[in-house]
C-alpha positions, 0 to 999 in steps of 0.5 A: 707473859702472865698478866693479873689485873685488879680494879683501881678502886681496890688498890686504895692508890686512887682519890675517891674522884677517880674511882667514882669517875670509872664507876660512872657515877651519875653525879660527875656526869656534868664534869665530861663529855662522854665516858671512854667507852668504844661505841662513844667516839663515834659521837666524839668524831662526829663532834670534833669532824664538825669543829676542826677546819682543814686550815687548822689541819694545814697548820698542825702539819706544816707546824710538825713537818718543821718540827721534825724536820731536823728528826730521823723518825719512821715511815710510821710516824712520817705517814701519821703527820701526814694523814693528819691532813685528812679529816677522817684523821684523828688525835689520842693525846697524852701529855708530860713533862720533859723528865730526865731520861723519861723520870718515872715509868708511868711515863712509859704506861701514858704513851702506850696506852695512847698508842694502843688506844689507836690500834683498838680505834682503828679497828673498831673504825676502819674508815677512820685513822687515829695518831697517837701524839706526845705533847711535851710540857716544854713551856713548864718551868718547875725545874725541879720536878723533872731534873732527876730520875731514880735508878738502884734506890738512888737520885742521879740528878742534874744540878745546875740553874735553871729559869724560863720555859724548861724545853729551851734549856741547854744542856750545860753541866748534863755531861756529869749526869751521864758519868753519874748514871753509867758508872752505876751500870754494869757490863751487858749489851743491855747496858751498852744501849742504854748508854748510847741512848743517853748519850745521843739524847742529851750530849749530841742536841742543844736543848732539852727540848730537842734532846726529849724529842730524840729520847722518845722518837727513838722508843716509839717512832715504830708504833707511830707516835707523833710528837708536838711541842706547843712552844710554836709561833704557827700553833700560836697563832692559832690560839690568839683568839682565846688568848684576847679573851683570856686577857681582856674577859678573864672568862676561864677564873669565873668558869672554872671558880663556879665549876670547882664550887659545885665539885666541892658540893659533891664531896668532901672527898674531892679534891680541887687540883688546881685553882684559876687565876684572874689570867691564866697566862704567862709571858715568856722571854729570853730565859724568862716565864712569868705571870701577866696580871692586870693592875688597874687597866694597866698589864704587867709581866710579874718580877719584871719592868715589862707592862702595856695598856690594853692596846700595846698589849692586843699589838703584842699578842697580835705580832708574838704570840709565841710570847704568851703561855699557857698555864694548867687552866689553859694548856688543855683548851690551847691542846684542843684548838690546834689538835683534831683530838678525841680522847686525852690520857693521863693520871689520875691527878690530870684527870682531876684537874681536866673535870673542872674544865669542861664548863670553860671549853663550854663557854669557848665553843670547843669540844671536850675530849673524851677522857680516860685513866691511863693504864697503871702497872707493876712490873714483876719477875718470876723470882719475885712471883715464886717468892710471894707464892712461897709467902702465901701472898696475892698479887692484891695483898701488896697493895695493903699498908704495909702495917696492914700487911704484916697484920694479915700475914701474922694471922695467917701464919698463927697456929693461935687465933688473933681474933677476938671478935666472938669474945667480944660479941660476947661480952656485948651481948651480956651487956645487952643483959645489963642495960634491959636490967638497968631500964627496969630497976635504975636509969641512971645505972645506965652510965656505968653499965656503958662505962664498964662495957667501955672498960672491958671491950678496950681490955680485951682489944688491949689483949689482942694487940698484945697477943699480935704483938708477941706473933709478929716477934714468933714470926719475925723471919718471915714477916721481914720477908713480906717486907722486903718483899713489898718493899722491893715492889713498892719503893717508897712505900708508893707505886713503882710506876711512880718512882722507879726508872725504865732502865731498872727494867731495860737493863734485864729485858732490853727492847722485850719490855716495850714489846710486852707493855705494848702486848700486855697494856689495854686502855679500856679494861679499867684495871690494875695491871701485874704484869710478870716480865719472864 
């Protein structure tokens, strides 16, 4: 299977910070731990073998075995849970939310790239073993970012009411979504799988939670992927220490505010992802997650009569600290107390965040994990790879604006130049003439010399676009196309990972297209992958 690969820099679909992140600019060196390069984890397992007791390994194992005891999973899987009672083991995380049918196909993209990471560990470190683990978001309650997926250009959403911690959803009103989603599908076995695994996903469990862990255990149990939900009593448990310090100290906001201002200092073109709060918690109850704020000494549960004084409130921590959540300042920290975790990988926007965190693990005694861009891919087919060849397009030229695009097809194609750039250079060189003129007779003529170079350089960019505009008209058939063309690769005029559904995929190549992002994806290689599905 044909794979091309460009860096993300020339993409332009990534922030400034992340392209200087994989550059390994020196200034962003301060904001991790180290950079996801091989022979870097040895130094990462050595910190993280130091830190992470066998209590803690104790916990994490039993907490999983609960978990997944009402689960049919793999030998693979079941061995994996298992060795993390060892402390040569360790932990590659990703993390997402719990989108419908898994939303966009990046989704697929971060757990592969986890997976594969840990084979390439495992065979630099043969003495080591590595587990690839899925932390399901199931304490968010956005509801509406993960309540659709698109399939055929189209949104099949589940529409109902929602609040509190999304995972402990039932599944009222799912049934619709499903007769939605496979009355659009056409006749095939492909097809047929599809349908079933909907089906046992989100009409056979009880929540969202549970239907989630079925949906991805059936996808990637046979690599060995374990999974962890967060919204646990004995993982909890664990973490009351910083949710004390969290509460009382309210340490991460100056942390993490002192972090974001020397980010800012850096570049303009840095953008701050998420900004702390004096608590970085919230509180969850029956169907409820809301904020806890400090008024005054005394704490209350925001929209709601639910309040304590400090020591009501260390009791409540002390005896349900299931009750307390996380939010994105401290999901990670609370990630890193409960794993033997080397190396988080997610998106570009993840990574953002993860950079204004590191002085907060610092301050709390807990390592930073490694950090790395997951792999990015567009997906291709050999009729589309022999239109874009018939187009006289690369791979790389889809990227462009679409504006941008059609521009650079018209000049292609044109058997006239579009280019005036020799006129121009021209004119501006007899200009040049002028103005020495000028300098030696009257300055002041200076101002009229510039106002006519103005005048005739805008006349002759007029002209060209002009010129381009009459092209793009003569070349109208092939340029709608190109258009189409991008179009089909770029739904939204965005990245496909970002928009498009596996099952788009799935429908034509079944279980080889897992089989072949699992040959093909590489989580070191730092590229943009196209990867041609035959």
């Amino acid at each position: 299977m044909p794979t091309h690969c460009i860096p993300f820099r020339d993409t332009n679909y990534f922030s400034p910070l992340i392209c200087d992140y994989l550059d390994e600019k020196s200034t962003l060196k301060p904001f991790y731990n180290r950079f996801p390069k091989l022979e870097n984890f040895q130094d990462q397992i050595a910190e993280k073998k130091a830190s992470f007791s066998k209590t803690s390994r104790s916990v994490l194992v039993a907490s999983l075995n609960k978990q997944y005891k009402n689960t049919k999973t793999s030998p693979q899987t079941l061995k994996n849970i298992d060795a993390l009672q060892n402390e040569n083991t360790f932990t590659v995380t990703t993390g997402h939310q719990l989108n419908i049918f898994t939303g966009p196909l990046y989704f697929f993209y971060k757990i592969i790239s986890t997976i594969n990471l840990c084979k390439e560990l495992k065979a630099a470190n043969p003495n080591y073993h590595f587990v690839p683990i899925y932390w399901m978001a199931t304490e968010d309650h956005d509801f509406e970012e993960i309540n659709y997926f698109n399939f055929d250009g189209k949104k099949v959403s589940w529409n109902r009411k929602a609040s509190g911690p999304v995972g402990e959803l039932d599944l009222e009103g799912i049934k619709s979504v499903f007769e939605v989603f496979s009355k659009q599908l056409p006749k095939s076995k492909n097809s047929d799988k599809l349908i079933e695994l909907f089906q046992n996903s989100y009409l056979e469990n009880n929540n969202l939670t549970e239907a989630t862990r079925y949906l991805v255990n059936h996808l990637f149990a046979e690599f060995g992927l374990v999974i962890i939900d967060g919204n646990d009593k004995s993982l909890k448990n664990a973490f009351i220490p910083y949710i004390k310090e969290e509460l009382i100290n309210q340490s991460s906001f100056e942390n993490v505010s002192k972090t974001n201002e020397k980010l800012n200092s850096l570049s303009e073109n840095y953008k701050i992802q998420v900004n702390p709060r004096e608590i970085n918690l919230f509180y969850i109850k029956f169907g409820l997650r809301e904020r806890i704020v400090e008024i005054d000494g005394i704490y209350q549960v925001l929209e709601t009569e639910i309040s304590w004084n400090k020591k009501q409130l260390l009791e409540e921590v002390e005896n349900h600290p299931e009750r307390f959540s996380p939010n994105v300042i401290l999901r990670p920290v609370f990630q890193e107390v409960v794993l033997p975790n080397l190396c988080y990988i997610g998106g570009g926007g993840e990574l953002a965040y993860w950079f204004q965190l590191k002085s907060n693990f610092e301050a709390q005694n807990i390592p930073f994990p490694m950090l790395l861009l997951r792999n990015s891919v567009l997906l291709t087919t050999n009729k589309q790879q022999e239109k874009l060849e018939k187009l006289g397009l690369e791979n790389k030229d889809l990227f462009l604006k679409q504006s941008d695009l059609l521009t650079k097809v018209t000049k292609d194609i044109s058997k006239i130049k579009i280019d005036f750039s020799e006129q121009k250079d021209h004119l501006k060189k007899q200009f040049e003439d002028l103005y020495q003129l000028a300098e030696q007779t009257d300055k002041s003529f200076k101002g009229a010399v510039s106002a006519q170079e103005t005048k005739q350089i805008n006349g002759l960019e007029h002209l060209e676009k002009r010129l381009l505009k009459a092209q793009k008209r003569k070349q109208s058939d092939v340029l709608q196309r190109v258009k189409s063309m991008q179009n089909e690769l770029f739904p939204n005029q965005s990245l496909q990972e970002r928009q498009t559904n596996f099952s788009t995929f799935y429908l034509e190549f079944g279980d080889q297209l897992i089989q072949q992002l699992m040959v093909n994806l590489q989580p070191l290689k730092n590229e943009f992958i196209i990867l041609n599905l035959e």
